[in-house]
C-alpha positions in Angstrom: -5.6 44.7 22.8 -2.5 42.3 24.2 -1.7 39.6 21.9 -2.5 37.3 25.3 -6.0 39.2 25.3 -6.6 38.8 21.7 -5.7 34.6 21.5 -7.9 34.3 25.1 -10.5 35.7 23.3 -10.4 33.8 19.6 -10.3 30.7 21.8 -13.3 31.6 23.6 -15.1 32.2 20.6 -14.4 29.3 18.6 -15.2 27.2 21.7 -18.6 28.7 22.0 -19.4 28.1 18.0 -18.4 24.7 18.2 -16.1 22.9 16.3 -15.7 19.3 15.0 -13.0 16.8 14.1 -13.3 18.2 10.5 -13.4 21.6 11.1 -10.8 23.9 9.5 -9.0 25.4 12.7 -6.8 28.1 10.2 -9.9 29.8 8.8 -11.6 29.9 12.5 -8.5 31.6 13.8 -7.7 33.7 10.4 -10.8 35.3 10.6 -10.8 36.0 14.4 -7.1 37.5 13.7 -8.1 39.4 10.9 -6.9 43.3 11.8 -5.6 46.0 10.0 -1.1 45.6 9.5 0.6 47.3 12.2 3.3 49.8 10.6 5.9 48.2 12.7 7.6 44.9 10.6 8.8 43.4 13.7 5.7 43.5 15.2 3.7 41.4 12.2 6.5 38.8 12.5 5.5 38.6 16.0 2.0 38.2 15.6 2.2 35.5 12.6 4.7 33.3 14.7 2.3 33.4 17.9 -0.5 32.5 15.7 1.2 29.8 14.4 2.1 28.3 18.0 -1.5 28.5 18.7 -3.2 26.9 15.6 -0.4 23.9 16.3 -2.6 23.7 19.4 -5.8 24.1 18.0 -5.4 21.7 15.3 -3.9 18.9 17.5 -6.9 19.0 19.7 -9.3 19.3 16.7 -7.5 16.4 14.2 -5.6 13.4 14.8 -2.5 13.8 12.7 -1.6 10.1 12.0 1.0 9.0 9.2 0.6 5.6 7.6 4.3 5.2 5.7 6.5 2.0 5.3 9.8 1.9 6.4 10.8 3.7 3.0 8.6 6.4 3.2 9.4 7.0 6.9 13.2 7.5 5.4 12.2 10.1 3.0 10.1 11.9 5.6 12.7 12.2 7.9 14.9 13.5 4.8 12.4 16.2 4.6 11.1 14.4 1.0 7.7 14.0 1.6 5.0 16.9 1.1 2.4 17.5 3.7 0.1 19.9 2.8 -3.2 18.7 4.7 -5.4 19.6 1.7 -9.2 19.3 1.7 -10.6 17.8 -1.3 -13.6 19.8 -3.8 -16.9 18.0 -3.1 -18.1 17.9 -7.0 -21.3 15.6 -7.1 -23.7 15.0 -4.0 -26.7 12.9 -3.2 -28.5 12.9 0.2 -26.0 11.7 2.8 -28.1 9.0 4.8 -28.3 9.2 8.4 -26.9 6.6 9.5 -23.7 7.0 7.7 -23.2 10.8 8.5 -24.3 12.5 12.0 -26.6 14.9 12.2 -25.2 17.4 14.5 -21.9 17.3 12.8 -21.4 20.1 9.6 -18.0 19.8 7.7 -16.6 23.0 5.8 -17.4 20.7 2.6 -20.9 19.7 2.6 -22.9 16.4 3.6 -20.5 15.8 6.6 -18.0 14.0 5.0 -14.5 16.0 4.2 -11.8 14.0 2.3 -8.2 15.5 2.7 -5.1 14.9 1.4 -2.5 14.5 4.1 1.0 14.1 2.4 2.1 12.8 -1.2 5.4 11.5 -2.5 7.1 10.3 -5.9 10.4 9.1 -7.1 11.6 6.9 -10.4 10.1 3.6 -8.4 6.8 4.4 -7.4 4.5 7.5 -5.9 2.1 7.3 -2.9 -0.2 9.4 -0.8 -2.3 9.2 2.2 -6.1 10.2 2.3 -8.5 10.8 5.6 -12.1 10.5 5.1 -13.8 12.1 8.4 -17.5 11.9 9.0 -18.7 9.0 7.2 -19.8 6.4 9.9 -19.4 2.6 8.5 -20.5 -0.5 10.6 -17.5 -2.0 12.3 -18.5 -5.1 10.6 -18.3 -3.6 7.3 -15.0 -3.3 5.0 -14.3 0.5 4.4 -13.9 -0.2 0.8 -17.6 -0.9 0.3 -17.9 2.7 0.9 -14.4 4.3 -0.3 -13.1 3.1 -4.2 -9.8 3.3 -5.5 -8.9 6.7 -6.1 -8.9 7.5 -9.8 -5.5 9.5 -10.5 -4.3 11.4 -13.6 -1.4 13.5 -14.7 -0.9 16.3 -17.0 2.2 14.4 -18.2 0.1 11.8 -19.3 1.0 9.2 -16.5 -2.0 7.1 -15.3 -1.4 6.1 -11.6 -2.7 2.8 -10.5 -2.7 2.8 -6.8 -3.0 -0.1 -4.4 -3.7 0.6 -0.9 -0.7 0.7 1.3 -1.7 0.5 4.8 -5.3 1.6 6.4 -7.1 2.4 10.0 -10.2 3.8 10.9 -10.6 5.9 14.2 -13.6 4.6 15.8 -12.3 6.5 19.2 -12.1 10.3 17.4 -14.8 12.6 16.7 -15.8 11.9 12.8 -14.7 8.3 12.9 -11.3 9.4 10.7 -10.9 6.9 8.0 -7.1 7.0 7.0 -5.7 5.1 3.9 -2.2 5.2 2.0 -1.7 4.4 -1.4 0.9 3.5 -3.3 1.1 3.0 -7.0 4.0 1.4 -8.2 5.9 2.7 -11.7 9.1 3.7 -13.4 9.0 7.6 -14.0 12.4 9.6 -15.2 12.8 11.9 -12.8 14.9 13.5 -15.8 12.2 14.6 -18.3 9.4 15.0 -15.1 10.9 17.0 -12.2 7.4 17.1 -10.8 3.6 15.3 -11.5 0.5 17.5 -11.9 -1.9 14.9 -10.3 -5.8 15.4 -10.5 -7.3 12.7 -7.7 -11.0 12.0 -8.2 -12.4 9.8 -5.1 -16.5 8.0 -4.9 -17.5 7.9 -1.7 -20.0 5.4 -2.0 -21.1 2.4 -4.9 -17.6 1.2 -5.7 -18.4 0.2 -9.3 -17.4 1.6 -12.7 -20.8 3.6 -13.2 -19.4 6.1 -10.5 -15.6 6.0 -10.3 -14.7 6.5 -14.1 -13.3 3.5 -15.8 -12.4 1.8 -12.6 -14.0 -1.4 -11.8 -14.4 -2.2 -8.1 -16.8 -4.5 -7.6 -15.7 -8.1 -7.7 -19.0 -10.1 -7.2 -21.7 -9.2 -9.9 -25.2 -8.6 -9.1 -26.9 -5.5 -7.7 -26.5 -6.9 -3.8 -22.6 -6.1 -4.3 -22.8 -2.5 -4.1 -25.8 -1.6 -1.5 -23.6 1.7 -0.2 -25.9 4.7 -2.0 -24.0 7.6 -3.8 -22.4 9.7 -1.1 -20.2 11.7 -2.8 -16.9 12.3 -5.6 -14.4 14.5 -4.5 -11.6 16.0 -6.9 -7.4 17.1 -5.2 -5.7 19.3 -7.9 -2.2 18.5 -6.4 2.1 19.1 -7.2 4.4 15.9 -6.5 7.8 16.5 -6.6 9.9 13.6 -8.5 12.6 12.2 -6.4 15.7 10.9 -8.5 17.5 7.6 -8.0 20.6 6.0 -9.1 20.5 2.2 -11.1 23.6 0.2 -11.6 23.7 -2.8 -13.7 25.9 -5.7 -12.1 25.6 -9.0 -14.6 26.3 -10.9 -11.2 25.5 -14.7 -11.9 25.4 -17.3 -9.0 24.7 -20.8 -9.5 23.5 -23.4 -6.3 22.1 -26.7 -6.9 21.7 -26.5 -10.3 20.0 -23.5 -10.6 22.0 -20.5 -12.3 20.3 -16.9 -10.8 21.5 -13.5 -12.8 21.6 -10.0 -11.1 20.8 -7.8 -14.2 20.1 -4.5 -12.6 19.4 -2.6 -8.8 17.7 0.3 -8.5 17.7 3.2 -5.9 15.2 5.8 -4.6 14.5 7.7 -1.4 12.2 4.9 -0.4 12.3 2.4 -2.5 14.6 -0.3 -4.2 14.1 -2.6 -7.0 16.1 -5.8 -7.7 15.8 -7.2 -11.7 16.6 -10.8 -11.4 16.7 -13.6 -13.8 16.6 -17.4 -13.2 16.4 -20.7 -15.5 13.1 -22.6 -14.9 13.9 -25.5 -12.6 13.6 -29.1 -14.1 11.6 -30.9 -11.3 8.8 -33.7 -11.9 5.5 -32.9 -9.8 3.1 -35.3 -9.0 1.5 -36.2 -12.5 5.0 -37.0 -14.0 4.9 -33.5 -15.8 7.7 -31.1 -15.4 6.6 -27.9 -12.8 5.8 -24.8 -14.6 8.2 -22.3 -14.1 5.2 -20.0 -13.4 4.4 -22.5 -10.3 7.8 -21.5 -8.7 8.3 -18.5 -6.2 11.2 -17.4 -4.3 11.5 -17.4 -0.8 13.3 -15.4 1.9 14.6 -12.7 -0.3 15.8 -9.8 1.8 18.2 -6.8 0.7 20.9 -5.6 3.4 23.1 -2.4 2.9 26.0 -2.0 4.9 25.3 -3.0 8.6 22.0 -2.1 8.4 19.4 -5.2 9.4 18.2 -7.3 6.4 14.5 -5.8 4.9 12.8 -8.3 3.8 10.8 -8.5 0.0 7.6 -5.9 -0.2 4.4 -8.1 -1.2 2.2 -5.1 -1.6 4.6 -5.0 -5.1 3.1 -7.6 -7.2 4.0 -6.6 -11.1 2.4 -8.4 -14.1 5.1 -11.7 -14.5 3.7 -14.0 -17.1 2.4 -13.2 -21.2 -0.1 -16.9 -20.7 -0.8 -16.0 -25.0 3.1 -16.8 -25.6 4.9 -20.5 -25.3 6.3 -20.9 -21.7 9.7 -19.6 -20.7 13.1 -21.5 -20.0 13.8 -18.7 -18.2 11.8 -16.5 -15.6 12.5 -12.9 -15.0 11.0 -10.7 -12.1 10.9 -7.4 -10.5 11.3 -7.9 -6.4 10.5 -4.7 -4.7 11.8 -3.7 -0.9 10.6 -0.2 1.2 14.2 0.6 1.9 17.0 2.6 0.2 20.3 1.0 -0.7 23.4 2.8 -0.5 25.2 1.9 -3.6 28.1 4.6 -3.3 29.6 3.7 -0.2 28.5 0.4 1.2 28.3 -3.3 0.2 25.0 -4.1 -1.2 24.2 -8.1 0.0 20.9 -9.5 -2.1 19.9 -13.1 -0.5 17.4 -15.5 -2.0 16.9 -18.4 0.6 14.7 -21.2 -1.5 12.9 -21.7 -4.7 9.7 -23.5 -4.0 6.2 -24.6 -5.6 3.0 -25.8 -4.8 1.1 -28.5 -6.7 -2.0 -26.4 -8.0 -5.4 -27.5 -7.0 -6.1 -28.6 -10.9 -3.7 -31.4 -10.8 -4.7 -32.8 -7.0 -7.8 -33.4 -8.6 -7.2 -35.8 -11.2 -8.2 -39.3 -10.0 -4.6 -41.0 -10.8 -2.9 -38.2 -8.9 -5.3 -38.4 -5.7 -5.3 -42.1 -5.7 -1.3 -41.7 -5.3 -1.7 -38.9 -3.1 -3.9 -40.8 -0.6 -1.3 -44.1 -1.0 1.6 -41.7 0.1 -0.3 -39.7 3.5 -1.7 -43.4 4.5 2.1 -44.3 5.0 1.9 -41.4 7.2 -0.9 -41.9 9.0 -3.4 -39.3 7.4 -6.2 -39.2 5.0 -7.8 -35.9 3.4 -10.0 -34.6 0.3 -9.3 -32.1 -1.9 -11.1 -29.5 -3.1 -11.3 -25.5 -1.9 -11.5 -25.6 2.3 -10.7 -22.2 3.7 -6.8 -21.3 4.0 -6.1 -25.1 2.4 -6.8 -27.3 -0.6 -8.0 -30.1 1.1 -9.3 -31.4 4.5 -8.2 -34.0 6.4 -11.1 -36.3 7.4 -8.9 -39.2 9.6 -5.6 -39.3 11.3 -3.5 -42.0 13.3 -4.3 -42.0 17.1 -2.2 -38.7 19.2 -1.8 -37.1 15.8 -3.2 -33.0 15.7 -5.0 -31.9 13.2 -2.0 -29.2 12.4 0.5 -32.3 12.5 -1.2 -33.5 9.8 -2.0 -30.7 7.5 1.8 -30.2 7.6 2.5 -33.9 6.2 0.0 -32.7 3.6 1.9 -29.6 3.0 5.2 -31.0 2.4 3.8 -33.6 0.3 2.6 -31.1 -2.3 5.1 -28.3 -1.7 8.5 -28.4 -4.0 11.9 -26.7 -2.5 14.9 -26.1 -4.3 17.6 -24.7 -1.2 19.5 -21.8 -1.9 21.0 -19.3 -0.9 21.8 -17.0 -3.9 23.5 -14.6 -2.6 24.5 -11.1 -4.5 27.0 -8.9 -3.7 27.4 -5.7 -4.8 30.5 -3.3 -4.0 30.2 -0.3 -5.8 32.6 1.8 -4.4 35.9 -0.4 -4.6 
């Protein structure tokens, strides 16, 4: 039969089965393809490479092929870092699927509906990430998808436990299966030299996000049986390679000193995707509004971006929030912190500019409270024309109950703001030149 012929008719076949948004195009068309070898060498080539043209086809039509990747991890796909492999995940443990969570009419090639695969994965010496989609499992719109989908639970055979915070996330309420698609990225130092690759085995609940069903992990964050009312779906396990990206770390001592405050460059460090700035800074000496120095835990940096070369400024990752304070040992005079940015630096060949734009601190809630405090709170916004109450008030500490004629509500929960907020003005500014 033509090779024409032959693909005319596998369509035709597959379209009278069925298929799904979690159906496995290559097997469909494997099996439909499945003849005995032609002698001729050139011909197989042939076949295999107008196969492959068609499944492209197939599976476009069939999945929705969506990457969720930072800025970073966009770089190292286009370097041709990342792995894709589109791997389905091993259903291990099932309970009845209810109805309303998983179509009827809908069978996956895994069971119960639901088919978890692993789209692409990625590690260097900074940090490691992967992106799951979760097709068939119908949530409310209303409802948070990780009521129904806990933190993965990942292992290594090298004996590294990754902790993964979710990078980015969408659900496809438009596409057959309602795909569910999640990154995750779990941030750690890994030496590329002794691990040129991780051995990861992913185990994923579908279902009660609590500790009774995803290992040691605790999900649930409000006690009581009403927190979890998702029934056991499912637990899926990914046996899966990572190739370990290396990076380059340079240790520049730089110190810069602006009103008052001395800031130390101790070391930058350089992946694929990913840069990490250690950075050093003298607690600031600063009376709050009790009379008592600021904790140096209180203060934050602001407007810290890293810029290589002529490249635009990228500004400070927040999804990167490492463990900063020991609260069992005496307070610091010095503060030391990791700052993360999804971007890589080139530290061979172009100048390296690290800016810090402000220092600044908020008075915490604890202190607004006490009675001497709020009475000379309140004496300082009457001046201004406002009067508020503290306590916890959605996105603020307090709520203004009275303003001065023609003054907004915004208006005034911006006096309130610069009342309590401390700023020390930079900028610290690091440069680092490598290459001359």
């Amino acid at each position: 039969m033509k090779k024409d012929q032959l693909i005319r008719q596998a369509l035709s076949e597959i379209a009278q089965e069925g298929t799904t948004g979690h159906t496995d195009a290559w097997q469909q068309l494997h099996a439909k393809f499945e003849q005995p070898r032609s002698h001729s060498r050139f011909y197989l080539s042939r076949r295999y490479v107008f196969l492959l043209a068609v499944v492209a086809v197939v599976t476009t039509a069939a999945f929705v092929y969506i990457l969720l990747m930072d800025s970073g991890l966009q770089k190292a796909d286009e370097a041709g870092l990342v792995s894709h492999s589109n791997q389905a995940a091993i259903p291990t443990v099932f309970s009845t699927v209810p109805t309303d969570l998983s179509p009827s009419n809908k069978v996956s090639i895994t069971q119960n509906g639901i088919t978890v695969t692993l789209v692409w994965s990625y590690a260097d010496e900074l940090r490691v990430a992967w992106q799951l989609t979760i097709t068939g499992l119908s949530i409310p719109k209303e409802a948070s998808f990780e009521d129904y989908i806990c933190d993965p639970y990942v292992t290594t055979q090298e004996g590294i436990h990754l902790t993964p915070t979710i990078g980015d996330s969408k659900i496809l309420y438009d596409q057959p299966g309602n795909p569910i698609v999640i990154s995750y990225i779990s941030y750690q130092k890994i030496d590329a030299s002794q691990y040129d690759q991780l051995n990861a085995a992913l185990d994923l609940t579908v279902g009660p996000c609590a500790n009774q069903w995803n290992f040691d992990q605790v999900h649930v964050d409000r006690p009581g049986p009403t927190s979890t009312p998702v029934p056991l779906i499912g637990t899926y396990h990914l046996d899966f390679q990572i190739p370990v990206n290396k990076g380059v770390t340079v240790t520049p001592n730089q110190t810069v000193e602006v009103n008052g405050i001395k800031m130390r460059l101790e070391t930058i460090a350089t992946t694929p995707s990913y840069t990490m700035v250690h950075l050093c800074y003298a607690a600031p000496s600063v009376p709050g509004l009790s009379g008592n120095t600021i904790s140096v835990w209180d203060w934050s940096m602001q407007g810290v971006t890293i810029q290589s070369g002529k490249s635009d400024p990228v500004q400070l990752d927040n999804k990167f929030n490492p463990p900063e304070y020991e609260y069992d040992k005496p307070v610091p005079t010095e503060l030391c912190k990791d700052l993360g940015f999804a971007a890589q630096v080139d530290l061979q060949s172009e100048k390296v500019v690290i800016t810090i734009s402000s220092l600044e601190a908020d008075e915490p809630l604890s202190i607004l409270l006490a009675p001497l405090v709020q009475a000379k709170v309140q004496e300082r916004l009457a001046q201004k024309g406002v009067v508020a109450k503290f306590g916890s008030y959605g996105n603020y500490s307090w709520e203004i109950t009275e303003t001065r004629p023609g003054m907004t509500e915004d208006q005034a929960n911006e006096i309130v703001l610069n009342l309590l907020k401390h700023k020390i003005v930079g900028p610290w500014k690091f440069s680092i030149n490598q290459y001359e």
